[in-house]
C-alpha beads as a LAMMPS data file, in Angstrom:
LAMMPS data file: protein, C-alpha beads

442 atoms
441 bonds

1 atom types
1 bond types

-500.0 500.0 xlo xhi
-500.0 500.0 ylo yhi
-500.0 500.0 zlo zhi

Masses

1 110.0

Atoms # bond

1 1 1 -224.598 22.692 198.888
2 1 1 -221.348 23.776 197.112
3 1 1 -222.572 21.691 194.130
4 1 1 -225.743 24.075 194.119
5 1 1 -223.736 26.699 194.723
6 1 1 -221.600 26.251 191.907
7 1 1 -224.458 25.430 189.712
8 1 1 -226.114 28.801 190.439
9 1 1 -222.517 30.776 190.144
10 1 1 -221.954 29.085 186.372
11 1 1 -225.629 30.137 185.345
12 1 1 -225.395 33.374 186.395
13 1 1 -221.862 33.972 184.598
14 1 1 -223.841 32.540 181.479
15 1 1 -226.844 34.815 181.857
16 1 1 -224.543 37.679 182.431
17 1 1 -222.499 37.134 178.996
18 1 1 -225.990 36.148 177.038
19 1 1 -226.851 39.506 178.450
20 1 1 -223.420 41.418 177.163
21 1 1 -223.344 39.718 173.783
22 1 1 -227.099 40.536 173.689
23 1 1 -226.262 44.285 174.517
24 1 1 -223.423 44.021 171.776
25 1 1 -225.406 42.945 169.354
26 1 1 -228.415 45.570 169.870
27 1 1 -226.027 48.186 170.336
28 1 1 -224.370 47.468 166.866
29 1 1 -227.527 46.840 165.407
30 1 1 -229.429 49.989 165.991
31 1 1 -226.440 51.926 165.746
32 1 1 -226.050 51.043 161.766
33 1 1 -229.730 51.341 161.404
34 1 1 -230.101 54.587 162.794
35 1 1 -227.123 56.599 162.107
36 1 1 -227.331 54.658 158.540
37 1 1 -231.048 56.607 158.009
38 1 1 -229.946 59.882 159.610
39 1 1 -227.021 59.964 156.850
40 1 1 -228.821 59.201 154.137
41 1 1 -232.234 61.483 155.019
42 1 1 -229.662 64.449 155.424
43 1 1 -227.122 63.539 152.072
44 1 1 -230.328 62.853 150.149
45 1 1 -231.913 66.574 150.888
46 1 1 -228.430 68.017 149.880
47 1 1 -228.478 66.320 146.721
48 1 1 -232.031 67.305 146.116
49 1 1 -231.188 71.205 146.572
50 1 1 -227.788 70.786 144.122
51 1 1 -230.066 69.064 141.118
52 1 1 -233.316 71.231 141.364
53 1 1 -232.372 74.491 143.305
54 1 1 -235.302 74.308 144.512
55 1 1 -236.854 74.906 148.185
56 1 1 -240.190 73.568 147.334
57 1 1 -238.646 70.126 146.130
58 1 1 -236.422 69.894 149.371
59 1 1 -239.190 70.587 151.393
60 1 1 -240.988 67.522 150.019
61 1 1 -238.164 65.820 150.730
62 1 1 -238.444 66.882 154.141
63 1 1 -242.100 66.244 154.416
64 1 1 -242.069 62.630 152.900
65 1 1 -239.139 61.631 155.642
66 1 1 -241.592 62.663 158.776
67 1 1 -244.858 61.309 157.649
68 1 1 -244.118 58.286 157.567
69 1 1 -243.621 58.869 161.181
70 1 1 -246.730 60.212 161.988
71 1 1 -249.346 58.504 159.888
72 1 1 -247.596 54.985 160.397
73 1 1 -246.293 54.990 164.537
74 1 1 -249.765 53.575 165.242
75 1 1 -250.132 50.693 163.085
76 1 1 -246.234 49.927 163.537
77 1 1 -247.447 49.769 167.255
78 1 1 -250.312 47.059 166.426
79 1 1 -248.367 44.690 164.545
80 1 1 -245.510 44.911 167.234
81 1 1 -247.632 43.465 169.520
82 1 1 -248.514 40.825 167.333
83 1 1 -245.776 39.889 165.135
84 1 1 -242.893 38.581 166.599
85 1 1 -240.268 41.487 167.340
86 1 1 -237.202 39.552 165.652
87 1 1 -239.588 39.263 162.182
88 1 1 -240.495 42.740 162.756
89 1 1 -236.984 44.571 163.823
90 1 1 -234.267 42.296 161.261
91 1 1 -237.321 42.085 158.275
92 1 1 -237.335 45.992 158.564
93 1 1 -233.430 46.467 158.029
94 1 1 -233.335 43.634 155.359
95 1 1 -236.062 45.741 153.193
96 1 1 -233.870 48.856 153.839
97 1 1 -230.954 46.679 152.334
98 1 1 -232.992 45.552 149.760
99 1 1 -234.371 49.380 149.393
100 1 1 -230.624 50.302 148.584
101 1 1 -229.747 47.728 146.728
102 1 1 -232.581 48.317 144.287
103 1 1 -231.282 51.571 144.522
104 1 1 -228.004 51.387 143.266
105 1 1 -228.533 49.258 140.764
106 1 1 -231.496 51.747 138.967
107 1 1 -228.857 54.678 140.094
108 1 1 -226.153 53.164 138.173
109 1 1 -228.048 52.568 134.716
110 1 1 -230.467 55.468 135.348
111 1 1 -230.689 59.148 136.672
112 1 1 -232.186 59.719 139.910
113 1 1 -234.943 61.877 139.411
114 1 1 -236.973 62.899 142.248
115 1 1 -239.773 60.665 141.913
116 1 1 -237.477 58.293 142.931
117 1 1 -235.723 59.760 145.516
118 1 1 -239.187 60.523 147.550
119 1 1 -240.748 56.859 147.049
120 1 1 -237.339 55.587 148.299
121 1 1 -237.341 58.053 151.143
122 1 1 -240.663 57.700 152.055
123 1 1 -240.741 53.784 151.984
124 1 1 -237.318 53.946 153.787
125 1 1 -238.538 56.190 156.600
126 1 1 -241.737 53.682 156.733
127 1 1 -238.978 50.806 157.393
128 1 1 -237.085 53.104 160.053
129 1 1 -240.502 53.639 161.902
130 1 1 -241.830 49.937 162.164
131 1 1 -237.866 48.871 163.147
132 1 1 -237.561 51.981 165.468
133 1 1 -241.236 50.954 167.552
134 1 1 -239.968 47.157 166.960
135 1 1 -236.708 47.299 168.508
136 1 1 -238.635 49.612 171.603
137 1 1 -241.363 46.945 172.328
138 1 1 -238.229 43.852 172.592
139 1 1 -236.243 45.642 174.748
140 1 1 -237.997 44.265 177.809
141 1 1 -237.072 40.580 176.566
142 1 1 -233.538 41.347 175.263
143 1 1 -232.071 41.534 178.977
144 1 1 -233.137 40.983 182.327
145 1 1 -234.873 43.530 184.584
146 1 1 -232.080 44.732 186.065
147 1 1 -230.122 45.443 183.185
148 1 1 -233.132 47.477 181.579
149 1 1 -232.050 50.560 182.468
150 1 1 -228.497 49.990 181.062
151 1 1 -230.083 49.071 177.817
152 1 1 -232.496 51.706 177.596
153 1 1 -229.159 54.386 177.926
154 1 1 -227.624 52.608 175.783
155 1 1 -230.061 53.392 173.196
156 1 1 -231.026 57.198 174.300
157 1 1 -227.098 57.667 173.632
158 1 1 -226.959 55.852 170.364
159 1 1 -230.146 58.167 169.055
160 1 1 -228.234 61.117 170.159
161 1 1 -224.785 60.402 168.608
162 1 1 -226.936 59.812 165.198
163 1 1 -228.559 63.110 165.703
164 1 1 -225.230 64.734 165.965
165 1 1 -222.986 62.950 163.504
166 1 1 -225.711 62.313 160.831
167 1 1 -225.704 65.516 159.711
168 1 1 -221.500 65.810 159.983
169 1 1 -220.937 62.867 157.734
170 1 1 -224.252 63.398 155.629
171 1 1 -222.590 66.567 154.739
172 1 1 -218.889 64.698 154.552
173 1 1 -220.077 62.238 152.159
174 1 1 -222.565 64.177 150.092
175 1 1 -218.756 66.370 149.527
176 1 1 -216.463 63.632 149.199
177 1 1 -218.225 60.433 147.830
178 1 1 -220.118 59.901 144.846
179 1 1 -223.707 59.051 145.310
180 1 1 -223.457 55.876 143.650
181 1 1 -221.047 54.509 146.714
182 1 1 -222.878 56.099 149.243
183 1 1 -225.761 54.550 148.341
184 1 1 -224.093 50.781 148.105
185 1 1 -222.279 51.200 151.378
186 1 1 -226.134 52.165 153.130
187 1 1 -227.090 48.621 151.431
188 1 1 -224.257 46.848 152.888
189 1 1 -224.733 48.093 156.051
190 1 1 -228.652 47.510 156.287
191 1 1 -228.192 44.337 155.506
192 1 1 -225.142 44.088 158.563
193 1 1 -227.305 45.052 160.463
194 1 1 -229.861 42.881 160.142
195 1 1 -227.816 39.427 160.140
196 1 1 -225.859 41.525 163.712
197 1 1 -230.025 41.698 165.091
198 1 1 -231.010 37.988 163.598
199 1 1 -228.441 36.654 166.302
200 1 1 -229.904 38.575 169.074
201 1 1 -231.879 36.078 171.784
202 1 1 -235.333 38.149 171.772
203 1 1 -236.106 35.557 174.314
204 1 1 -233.787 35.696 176.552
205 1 1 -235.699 37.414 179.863
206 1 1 -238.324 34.530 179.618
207 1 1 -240.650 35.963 182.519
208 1 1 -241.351 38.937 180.647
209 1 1 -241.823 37.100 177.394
210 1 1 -244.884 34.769 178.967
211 1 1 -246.040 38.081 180.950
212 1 1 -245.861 39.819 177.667
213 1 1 -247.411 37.321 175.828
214 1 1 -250.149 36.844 178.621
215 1 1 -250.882 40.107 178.505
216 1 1 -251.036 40.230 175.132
217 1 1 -253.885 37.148 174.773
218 1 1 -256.201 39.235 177.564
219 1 1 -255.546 42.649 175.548
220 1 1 -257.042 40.754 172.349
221 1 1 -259.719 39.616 174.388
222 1 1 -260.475 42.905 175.852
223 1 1 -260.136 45.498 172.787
224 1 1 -262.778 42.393 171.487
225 1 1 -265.220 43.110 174.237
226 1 1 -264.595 47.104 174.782
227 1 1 -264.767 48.774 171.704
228 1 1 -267.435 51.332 173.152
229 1 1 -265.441 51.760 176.189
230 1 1 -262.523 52.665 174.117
231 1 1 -264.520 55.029 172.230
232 1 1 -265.788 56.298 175.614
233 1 1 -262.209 56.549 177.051
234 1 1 -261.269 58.678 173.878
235 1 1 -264.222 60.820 174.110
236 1 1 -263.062 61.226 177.600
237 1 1 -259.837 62.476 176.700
238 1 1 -261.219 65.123 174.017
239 1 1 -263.764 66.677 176.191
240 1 1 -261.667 66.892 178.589
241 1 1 -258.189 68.961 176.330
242 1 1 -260.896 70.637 174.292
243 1 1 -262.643 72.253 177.650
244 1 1 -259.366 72.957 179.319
245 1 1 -258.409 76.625 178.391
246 1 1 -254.630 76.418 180.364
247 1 1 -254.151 73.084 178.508
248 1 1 -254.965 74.600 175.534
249 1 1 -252.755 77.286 175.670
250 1 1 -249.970 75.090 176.536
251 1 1 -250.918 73.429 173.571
252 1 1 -251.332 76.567 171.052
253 1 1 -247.116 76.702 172.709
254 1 1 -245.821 73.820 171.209
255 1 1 -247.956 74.236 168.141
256 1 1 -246.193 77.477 167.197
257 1 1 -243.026 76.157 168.583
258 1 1 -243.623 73.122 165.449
259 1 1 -244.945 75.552 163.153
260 1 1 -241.952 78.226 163.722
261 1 1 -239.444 75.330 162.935
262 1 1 -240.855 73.756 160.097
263 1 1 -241.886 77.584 158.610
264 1 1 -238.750 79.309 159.555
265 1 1 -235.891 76.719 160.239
266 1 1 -235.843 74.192 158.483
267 1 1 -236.705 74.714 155.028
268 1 1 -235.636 78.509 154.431
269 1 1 -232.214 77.579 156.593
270 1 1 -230.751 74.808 154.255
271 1 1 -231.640 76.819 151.132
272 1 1 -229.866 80.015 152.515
273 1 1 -226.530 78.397 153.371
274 1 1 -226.910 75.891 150.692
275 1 1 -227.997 77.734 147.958
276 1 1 -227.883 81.755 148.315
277 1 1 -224.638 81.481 150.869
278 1 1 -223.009 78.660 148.605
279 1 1 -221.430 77.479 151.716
280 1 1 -219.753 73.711 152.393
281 1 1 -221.953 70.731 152.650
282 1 1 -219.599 69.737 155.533
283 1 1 -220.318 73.258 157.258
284 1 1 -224.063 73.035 156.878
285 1 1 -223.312 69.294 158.126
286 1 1 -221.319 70.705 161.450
287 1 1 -224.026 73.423 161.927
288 1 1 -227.102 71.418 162.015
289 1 1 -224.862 69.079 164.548
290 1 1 -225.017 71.776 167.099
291 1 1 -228.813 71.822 167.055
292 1 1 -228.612 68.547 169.308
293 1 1 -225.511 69.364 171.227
294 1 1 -227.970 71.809 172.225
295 1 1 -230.556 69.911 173.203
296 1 1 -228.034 67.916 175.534
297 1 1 -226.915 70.752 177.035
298 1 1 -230.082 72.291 177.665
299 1 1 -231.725 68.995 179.139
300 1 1 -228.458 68.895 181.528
301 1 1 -228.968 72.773 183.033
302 1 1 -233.357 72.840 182.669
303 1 1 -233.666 71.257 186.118
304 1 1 -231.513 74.324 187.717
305 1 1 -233.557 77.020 185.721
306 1 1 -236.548 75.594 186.590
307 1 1 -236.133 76.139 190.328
308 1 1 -235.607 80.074 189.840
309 1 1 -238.254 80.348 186.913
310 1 1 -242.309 79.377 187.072
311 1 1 -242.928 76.847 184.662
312 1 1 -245.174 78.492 182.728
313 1 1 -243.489 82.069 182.656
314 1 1 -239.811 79.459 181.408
315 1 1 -241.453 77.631 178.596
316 1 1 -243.462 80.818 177.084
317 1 1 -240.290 82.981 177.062
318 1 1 -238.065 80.489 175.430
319 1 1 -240.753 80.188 173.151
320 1 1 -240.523 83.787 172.184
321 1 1 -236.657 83.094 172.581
322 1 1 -236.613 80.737 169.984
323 1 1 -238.872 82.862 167.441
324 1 1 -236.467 85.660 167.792
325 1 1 -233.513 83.600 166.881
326 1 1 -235.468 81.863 163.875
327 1 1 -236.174 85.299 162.740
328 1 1 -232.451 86.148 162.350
329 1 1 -231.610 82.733 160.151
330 1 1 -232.090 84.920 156.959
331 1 1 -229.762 87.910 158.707
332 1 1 -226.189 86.989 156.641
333 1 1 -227.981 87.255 153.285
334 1 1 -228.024 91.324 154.412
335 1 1 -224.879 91.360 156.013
336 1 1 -223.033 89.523 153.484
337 1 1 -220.462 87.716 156.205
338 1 1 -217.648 85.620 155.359
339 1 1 -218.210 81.830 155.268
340 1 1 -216.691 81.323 158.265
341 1 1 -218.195 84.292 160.184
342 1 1 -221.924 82.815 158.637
343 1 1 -220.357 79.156 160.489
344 1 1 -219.811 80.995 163.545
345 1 1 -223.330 82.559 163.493
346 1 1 -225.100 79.567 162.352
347 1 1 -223.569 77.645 164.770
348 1 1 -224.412 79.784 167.537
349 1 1 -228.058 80.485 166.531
350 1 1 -228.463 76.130 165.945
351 1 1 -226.682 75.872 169.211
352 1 1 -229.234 78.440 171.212
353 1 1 -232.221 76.918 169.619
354 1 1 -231.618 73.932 171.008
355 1 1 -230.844 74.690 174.295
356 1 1 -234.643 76.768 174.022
357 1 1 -236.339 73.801 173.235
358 1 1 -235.171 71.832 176.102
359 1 1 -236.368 74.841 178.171
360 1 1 -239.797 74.009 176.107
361 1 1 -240.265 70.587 176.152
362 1 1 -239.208 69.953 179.486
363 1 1 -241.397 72.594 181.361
364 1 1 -244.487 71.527 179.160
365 1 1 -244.485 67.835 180.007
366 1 1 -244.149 68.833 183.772
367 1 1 -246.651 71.043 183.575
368 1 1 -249.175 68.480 181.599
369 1 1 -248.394 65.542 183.382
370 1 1 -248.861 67.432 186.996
371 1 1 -252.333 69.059 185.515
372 1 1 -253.781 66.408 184.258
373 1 1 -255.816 63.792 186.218
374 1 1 -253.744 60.621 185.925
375 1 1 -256.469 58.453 184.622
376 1 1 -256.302 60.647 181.844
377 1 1 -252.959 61.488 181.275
378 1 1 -252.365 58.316 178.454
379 1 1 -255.195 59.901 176.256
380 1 1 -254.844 63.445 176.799
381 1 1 -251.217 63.373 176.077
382 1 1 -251.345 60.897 173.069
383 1 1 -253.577 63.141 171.750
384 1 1 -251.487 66.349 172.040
385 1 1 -248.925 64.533 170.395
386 1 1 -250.453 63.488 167.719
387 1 1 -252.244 66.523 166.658
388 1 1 -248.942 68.437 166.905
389 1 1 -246.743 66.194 165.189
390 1 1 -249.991 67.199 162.061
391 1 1 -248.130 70.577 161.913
392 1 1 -244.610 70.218 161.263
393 1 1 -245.551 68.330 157.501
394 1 1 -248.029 71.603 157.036
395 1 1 -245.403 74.250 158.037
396 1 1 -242.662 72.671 155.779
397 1 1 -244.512 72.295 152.713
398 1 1 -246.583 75.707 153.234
399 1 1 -242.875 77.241 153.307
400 1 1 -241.400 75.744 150.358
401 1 1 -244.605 76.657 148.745
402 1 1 -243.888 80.316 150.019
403 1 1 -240.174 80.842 148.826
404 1 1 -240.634 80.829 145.577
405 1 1 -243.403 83.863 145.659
406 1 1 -241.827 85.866 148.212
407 1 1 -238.037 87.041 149.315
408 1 1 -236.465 84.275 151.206
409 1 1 -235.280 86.489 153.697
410 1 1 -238.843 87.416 154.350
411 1 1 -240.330 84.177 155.389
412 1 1 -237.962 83.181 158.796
413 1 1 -239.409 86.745 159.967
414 1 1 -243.589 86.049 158.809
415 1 1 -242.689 82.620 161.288
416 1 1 -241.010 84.012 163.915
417 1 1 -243.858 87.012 164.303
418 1 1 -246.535 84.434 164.731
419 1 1 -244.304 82.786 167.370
420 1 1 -243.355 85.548 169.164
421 1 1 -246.672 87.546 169.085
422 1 1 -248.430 84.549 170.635
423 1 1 -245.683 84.267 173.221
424 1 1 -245.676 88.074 174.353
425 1 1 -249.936 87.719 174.614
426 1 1 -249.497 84.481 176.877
427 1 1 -246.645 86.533 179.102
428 1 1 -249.084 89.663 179.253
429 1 1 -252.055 86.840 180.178
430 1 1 -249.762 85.259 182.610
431 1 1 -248.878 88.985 184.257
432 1 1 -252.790 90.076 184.385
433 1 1 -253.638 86.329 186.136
434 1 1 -250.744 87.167 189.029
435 1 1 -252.067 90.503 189.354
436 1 1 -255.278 89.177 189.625
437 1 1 -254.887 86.579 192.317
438 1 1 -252.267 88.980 194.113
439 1 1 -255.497 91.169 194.591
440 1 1 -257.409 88.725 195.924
441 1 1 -254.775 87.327 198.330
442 1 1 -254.547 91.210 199.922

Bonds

1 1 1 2
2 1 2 3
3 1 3 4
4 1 4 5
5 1 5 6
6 1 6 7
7 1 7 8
8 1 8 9
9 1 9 10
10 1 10 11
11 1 11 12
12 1 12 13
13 1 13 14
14 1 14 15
15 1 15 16
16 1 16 17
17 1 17 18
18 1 18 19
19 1 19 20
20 1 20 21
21 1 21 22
22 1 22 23
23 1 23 24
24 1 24 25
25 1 25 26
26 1 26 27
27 1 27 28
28 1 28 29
29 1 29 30
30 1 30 31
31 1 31 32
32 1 32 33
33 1 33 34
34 1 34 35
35 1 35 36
36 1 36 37
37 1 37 38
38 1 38 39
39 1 39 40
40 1 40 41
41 1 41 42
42 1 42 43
43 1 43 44
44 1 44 45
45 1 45 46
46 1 46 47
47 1 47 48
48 1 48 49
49 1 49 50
50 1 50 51
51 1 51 52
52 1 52 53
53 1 53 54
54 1 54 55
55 1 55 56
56 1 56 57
57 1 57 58
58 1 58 59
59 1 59 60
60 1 60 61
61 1 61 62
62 1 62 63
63 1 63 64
64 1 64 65
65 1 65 66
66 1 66 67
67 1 67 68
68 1 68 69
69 1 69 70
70 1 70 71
71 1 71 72
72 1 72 73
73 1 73 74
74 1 74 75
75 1 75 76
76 1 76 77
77 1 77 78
78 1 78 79
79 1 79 80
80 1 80 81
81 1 81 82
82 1 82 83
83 1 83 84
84 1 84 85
85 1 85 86
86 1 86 87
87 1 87 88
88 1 88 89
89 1 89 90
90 1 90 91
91 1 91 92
92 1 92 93
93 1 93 94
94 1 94 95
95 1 95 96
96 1 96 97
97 1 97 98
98 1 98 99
99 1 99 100
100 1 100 101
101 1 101 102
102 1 102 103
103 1 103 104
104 1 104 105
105 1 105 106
106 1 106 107
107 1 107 108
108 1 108 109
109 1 109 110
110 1 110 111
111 1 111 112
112 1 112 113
113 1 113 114
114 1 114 115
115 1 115 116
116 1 116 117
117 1 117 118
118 1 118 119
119 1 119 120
120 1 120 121
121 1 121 122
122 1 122 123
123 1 123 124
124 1 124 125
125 1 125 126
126 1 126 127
127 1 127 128
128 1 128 129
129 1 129 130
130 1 130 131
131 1 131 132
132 1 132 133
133 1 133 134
134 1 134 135
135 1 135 136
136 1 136 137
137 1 137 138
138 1 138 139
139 1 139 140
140 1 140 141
141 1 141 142
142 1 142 143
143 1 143 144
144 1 144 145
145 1 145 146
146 1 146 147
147 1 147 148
148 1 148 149
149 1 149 150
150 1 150 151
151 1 151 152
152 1 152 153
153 1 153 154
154 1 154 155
155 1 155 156
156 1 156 157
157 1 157 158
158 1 158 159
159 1 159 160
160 1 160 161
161 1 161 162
162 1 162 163
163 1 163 164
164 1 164 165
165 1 165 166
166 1 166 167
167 1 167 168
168 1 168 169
169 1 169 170
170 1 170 171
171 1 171 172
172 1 172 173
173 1 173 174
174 1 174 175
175 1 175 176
176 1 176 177
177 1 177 178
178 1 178 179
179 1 179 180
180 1 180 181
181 1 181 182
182 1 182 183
183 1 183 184
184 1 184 185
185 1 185 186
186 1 186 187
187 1 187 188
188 1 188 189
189 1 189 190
190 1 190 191
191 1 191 192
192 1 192 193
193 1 193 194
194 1 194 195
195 1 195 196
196 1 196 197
197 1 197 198
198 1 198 199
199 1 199 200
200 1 200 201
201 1 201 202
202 1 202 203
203 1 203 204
204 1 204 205
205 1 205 206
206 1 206 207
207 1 207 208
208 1 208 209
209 1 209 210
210 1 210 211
211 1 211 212
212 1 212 213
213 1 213 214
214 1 214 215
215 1 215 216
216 1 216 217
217 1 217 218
218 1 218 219
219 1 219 220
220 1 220 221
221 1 221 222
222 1 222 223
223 1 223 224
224 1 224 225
225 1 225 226
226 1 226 227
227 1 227 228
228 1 228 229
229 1 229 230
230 1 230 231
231 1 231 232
232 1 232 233
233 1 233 234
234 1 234 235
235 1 235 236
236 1 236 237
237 1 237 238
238 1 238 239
239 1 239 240
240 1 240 241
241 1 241 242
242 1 242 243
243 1 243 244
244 1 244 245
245 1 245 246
246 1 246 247
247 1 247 248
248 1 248 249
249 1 249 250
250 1 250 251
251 1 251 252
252 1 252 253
253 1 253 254
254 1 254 255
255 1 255 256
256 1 256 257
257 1 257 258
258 1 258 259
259 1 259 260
260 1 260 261
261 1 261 262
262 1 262 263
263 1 263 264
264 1 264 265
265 1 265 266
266 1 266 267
267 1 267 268
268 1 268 269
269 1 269 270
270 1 270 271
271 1 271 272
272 1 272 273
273 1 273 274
274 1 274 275
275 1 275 276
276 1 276 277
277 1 277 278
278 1 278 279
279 1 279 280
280 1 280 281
281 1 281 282
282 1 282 283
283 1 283 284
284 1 284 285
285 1 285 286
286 1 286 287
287 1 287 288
288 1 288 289
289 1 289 290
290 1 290 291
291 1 291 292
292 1 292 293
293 1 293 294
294 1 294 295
295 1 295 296
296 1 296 297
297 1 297 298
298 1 298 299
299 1 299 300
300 1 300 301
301 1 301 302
302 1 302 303
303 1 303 304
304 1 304 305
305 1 305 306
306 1 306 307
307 1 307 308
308 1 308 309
309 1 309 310
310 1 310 311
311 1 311 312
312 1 312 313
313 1 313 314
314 1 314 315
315 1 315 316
316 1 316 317
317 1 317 318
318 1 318 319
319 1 319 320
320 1 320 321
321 1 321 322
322 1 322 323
323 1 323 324
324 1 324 325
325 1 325 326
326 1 326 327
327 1 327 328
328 1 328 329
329 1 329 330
330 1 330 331
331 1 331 332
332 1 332 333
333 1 333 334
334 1 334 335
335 1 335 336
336 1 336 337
337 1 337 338
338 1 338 339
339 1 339 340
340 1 340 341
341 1 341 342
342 1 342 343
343 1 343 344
344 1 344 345
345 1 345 346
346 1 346 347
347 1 347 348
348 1 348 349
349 1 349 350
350 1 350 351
351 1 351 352
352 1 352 353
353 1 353 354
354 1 354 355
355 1 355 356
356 1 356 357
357 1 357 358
358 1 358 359
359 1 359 360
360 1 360 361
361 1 361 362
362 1 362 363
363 1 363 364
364 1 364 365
365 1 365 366
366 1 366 367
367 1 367 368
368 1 368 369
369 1 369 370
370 1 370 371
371 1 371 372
372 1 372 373
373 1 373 374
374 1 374 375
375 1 375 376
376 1 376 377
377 1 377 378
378 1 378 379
379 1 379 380
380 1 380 381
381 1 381 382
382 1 382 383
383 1 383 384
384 1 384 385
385 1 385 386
386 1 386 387
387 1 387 388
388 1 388 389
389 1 389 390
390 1 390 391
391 1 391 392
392 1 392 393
393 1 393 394
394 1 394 395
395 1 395 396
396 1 396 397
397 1 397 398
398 1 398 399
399 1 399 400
400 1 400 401
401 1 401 402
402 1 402 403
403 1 403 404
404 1 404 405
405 1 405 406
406 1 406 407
407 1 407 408
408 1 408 409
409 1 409 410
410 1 410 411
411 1 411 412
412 1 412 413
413 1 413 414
414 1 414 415
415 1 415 416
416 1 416 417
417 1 417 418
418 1 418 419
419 1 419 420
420 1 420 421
421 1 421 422
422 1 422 423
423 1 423 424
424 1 424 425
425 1 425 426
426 1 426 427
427 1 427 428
428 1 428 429
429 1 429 430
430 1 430 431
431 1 431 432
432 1 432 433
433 1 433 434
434 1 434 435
435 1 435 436
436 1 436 437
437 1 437 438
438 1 438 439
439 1 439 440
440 1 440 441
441 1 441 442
């Protein structure tokens, strides 16, 4: 018996540091991969804007970095599940390497025009999307059960830090280190990163590994068989968002919420400070950091709000919130502030819209998820998503279109009046329904 007992104590000490040095390893993995494409996405734009000027070519820019996103999530998510996820997760960081290397070497004897910079931006945000849904689907066999959990924070927290400091040292490097550098260091560390995830044990919670592989044999078998009833479940899931006015209004919301930031934000912003305000790279760095400091601190004080505000009434004023604040992005052009004053300002408005958009998002996906029938949900909410994440690529290349024929003050305000106007008819909607059912109730 103590024999036994010993024999169980030693495995589970050797499970438990498998476990740590697997954590280790993912943890410095992902965190080179990620915050390495955040820096580079956000130097890259800045360098765009210095050799062009122009808002239309940065908004490309822009553009080419999220469609990837959108058009290739879905088959990223097919050959996850049939691939194996160490192929999938260290070949995507060794292309990136590659990506760089190739990079630096044409940089070095060559110009980099922008036909260059968007293939490299677009294939390098198709390499970040197939690791990103890679390194999601092997989580489950990187560490037992009950380590999951610790595994899954660990990653939420390495996504946010890249969110913050990838736009702090995008904007330090693009100011302090030649382009040439930066772009040999991103090789170097794409390629760190993917000899750090070649030593990770993708194996190493085997009873989730032959479930998932199980699974995976009967799910061939089935999508085989129940092609109509796919196309059935789908219909399903149309008929029933398209006939649902209060989930279409909800999803008209985040629709002008997307539009508004892709119109408004985030192509007029960047050219304003950059280019018309001829402030820092490292301040426009430090103010689009505050966007997700934001975010955390809205997501940290939503649940409190939420029990003094109705849902609906919380996520349809922020939204007019947030349209009000885009509208002011083009204010210091008028005022002619200081460059620290314009920080301040920036700062704050980044900082506010954030927080707004946690009061958004959160609210919504309560809402949806309590509305709709949970045989549903999957479909009616994959299709939301999908549909909105259409508009953000429209809204950032319709502005950058639009700058160059009308003031650049102008266009934050033609977003923001959409936004808003649609937010002020839901509220007035909202107040007639209460009135309505008060009526009734009496």
């Amino acid at each position: 018996m103590d024999i036994r007992k010993k024999s169980n104590k030693s495995n589970n000490i050797n499970i438990s540091s498998h476990e740590r040095f697997n954590l280790y390893l993912f943890t410095s993995g992902k965190a080179v991969s990620i915050l390495g494409s955040s820096i580079y996405t956000f130097a890259i734009g800045l360098y765009v804007l210095k050799i062009t000027g122009s808002a239309q070519s940065y908004a490309t820019t822009l553009m080419l970095s999220i469609l990837p996103l959108v058009v290739m999530s879905p088959i990223a998510g097919v050959i996850a599940d049939r691939i194996p996820k160490k192929w999938l997760v260290v070949g995507m960081d060794f292309l990136s390497g590659l990506l760089f290397t190739a990079l630096y070497f044409y940089s070095i004897k060559m110009t980099l025009n922008l036909a260059v910079i968007y293939i490299s931006t677009v294939l390098l945000n198709i390499f970040t999307t197939f690791f990103g849904i890679g390194m999601e689907a092997a989580k489950p066999s990187l560490v037992t059960s009950a380590r999951l959990i610790k595994l899954n924070s660990l990653s939420k927290l390495i996504d946010s830090s890249a969110s913050i400091l990838g736009p702090i040292v995008g904007g330090m490097v693009f100011a302090l280190v030649d382009i040439h550098l930066f772009i040999l260091f991103n090789a170097v560390s794409f390629i760190f990163s993917a000899v750090t995830e070649w030593f990770i044990d993708y194996e190493l919670n085997e009873e989730k590994v032959e479930n998932k592989e199980k699974e995976e044999k009967e799910n061939k078998e089935k999508s085989r068989k129940n092609t109509k009833e796919f196309l059935k479940d789908l219909k399903e899931g149309w008929d029933f968002f398209s006939h649902n006015r209060s989930i279409l209004e909800l999803f008209f919301v985040f629709v002008s919420l997307n539009f508004l930031l892709g119109f408004s934000v985030n192509v007029p912003a960047p050219y304003i400070i950059n280019q018309l305000l001829k402030m820092p790279s490292t301040s426009f760095g430090m103010i689009n950091s505050m966007f997700p400091v934001g975010l955390i601190l809205g997501t940290l004080t939503v649940e409190k709000i939420m029990k003094r505000i109705e849902f609906r009434r919380l996520l349809i004023s922020m939204n007019a919130f947030i349209a009000l604040l885009a509208g002011l992005i083009g204010l210091p052009v008028i005022m002619n502030l200081t460059n620290s004053n314009n920080l301040i300002f920036y700062g704050i408005i980044y900082m506010l819209m954030g927080i707004g958009i946690a009061y958004v998002d959160v609210p919504l996906m309560t809402i949806l998820q309590n509305d709709i029938p949970k045989k549903l949900l999957g479909r009616v909410l994959s299709l939301i998503m999908s549909l909105v994440k259409v508009v953000l690529p429209i809204a950032i290349i319709t502005s950058g279109l639009l700058i160059n024929r009308l003031p650049i003050v102008i266009i934050p305000m033609i977003g923001a009046s959409i936004a808003f106007s649609y937010s002020i008819f839901l509220l007035i909607r909202l107040k007639d329904k209460k009135i309505k059912t008060d009526e009734l109730l009496v």
